[in-house]
C-alpha atoms as a printed R data frame, in Angstrom:
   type eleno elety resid chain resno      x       y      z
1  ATOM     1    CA   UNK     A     1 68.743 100.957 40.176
2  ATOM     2    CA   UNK     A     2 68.059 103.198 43.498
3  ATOM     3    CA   UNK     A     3 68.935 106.795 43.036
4  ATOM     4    CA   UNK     A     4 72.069 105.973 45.123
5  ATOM     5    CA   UNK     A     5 72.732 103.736 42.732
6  ATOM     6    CA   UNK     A     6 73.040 106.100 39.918
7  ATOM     7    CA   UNK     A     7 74.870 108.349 41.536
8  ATOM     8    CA   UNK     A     8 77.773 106.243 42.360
9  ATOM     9    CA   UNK     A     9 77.740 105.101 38.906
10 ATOM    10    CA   UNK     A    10 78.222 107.898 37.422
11 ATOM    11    CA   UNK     A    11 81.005 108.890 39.860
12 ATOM    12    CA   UNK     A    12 82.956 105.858 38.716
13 ATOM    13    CA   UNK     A    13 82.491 106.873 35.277
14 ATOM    14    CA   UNK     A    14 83.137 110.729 35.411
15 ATOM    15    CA   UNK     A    15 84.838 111.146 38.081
16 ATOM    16    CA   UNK     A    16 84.606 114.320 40.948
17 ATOM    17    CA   UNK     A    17 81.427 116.155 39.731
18 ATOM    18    CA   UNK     A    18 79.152 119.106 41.262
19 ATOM    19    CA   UNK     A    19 76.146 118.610 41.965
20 ATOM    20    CA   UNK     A    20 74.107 120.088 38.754
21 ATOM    21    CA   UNK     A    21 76.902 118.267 36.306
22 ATOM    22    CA   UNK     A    22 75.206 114.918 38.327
23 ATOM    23    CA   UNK     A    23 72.014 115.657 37.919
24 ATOM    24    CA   UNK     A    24 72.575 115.438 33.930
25 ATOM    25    CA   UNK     A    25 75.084 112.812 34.253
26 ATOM    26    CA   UNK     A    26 72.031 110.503 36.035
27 ATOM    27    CA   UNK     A    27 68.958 112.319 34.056
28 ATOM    28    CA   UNK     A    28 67.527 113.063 37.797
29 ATOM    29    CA   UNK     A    29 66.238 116.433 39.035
30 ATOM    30    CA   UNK     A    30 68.649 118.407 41.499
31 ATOM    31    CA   UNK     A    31 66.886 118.250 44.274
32 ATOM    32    CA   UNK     A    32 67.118 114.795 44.422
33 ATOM    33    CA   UNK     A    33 70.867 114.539 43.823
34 ATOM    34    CA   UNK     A    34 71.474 117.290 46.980
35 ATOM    35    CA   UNK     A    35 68.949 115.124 48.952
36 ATOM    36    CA   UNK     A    36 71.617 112.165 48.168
37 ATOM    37    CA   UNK     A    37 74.657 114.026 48.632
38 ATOM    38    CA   UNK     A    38 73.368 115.158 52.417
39 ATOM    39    CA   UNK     A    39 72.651 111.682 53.251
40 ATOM    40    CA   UNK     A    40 76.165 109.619 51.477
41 ATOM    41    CA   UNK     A    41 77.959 112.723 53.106
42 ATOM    42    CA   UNK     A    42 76.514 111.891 56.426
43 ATOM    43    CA   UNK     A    43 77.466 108.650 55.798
44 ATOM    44    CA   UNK     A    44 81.410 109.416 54.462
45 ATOM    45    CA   UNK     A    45 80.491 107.775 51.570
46 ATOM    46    CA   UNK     A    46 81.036 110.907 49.412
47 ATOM    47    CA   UNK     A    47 83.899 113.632 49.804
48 ATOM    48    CA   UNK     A    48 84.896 116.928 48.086
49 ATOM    49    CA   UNK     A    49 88.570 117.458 47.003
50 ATOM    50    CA   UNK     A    50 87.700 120.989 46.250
51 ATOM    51    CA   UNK     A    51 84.624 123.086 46.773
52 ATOM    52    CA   UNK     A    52 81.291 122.701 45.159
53 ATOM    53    CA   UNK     A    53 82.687 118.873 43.525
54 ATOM    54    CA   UNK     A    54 82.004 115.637 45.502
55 ATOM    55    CA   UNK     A    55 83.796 112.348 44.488
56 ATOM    56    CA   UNK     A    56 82.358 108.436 45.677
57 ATOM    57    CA   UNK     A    57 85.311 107.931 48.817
58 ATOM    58    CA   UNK     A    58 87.393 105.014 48.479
């Protein structure tokens, strides 16, 4: 599984999560998850219902 991957996974399972609360959801290191958040944000894959959380949009 890709990184990306993960992430949405773990969105589907938890639901809206920040970004630290992802990185032990997935078991990868923070950076990584903000480097994936930028880029699925960029992308509107991502969105935040309230501030600091970010949720897969559907």
């Amino acid at each position: 599984m890709t990184n990306r991957e993960l992430i949405i996974d773990a969105f589907k399972k938890k639901g809206a999560m920040k970004a630290g609360e992802l990185a032990e959801a997935t078991g990868l290191d923070k950076k990584i998850i903000d480097k994936e958040l930028n880029s699925m944000k960029k992308e509107n894959l991502i969105v935040s219902p309230k501030r600091c959380y970010w949720i897969v949009n559907e």
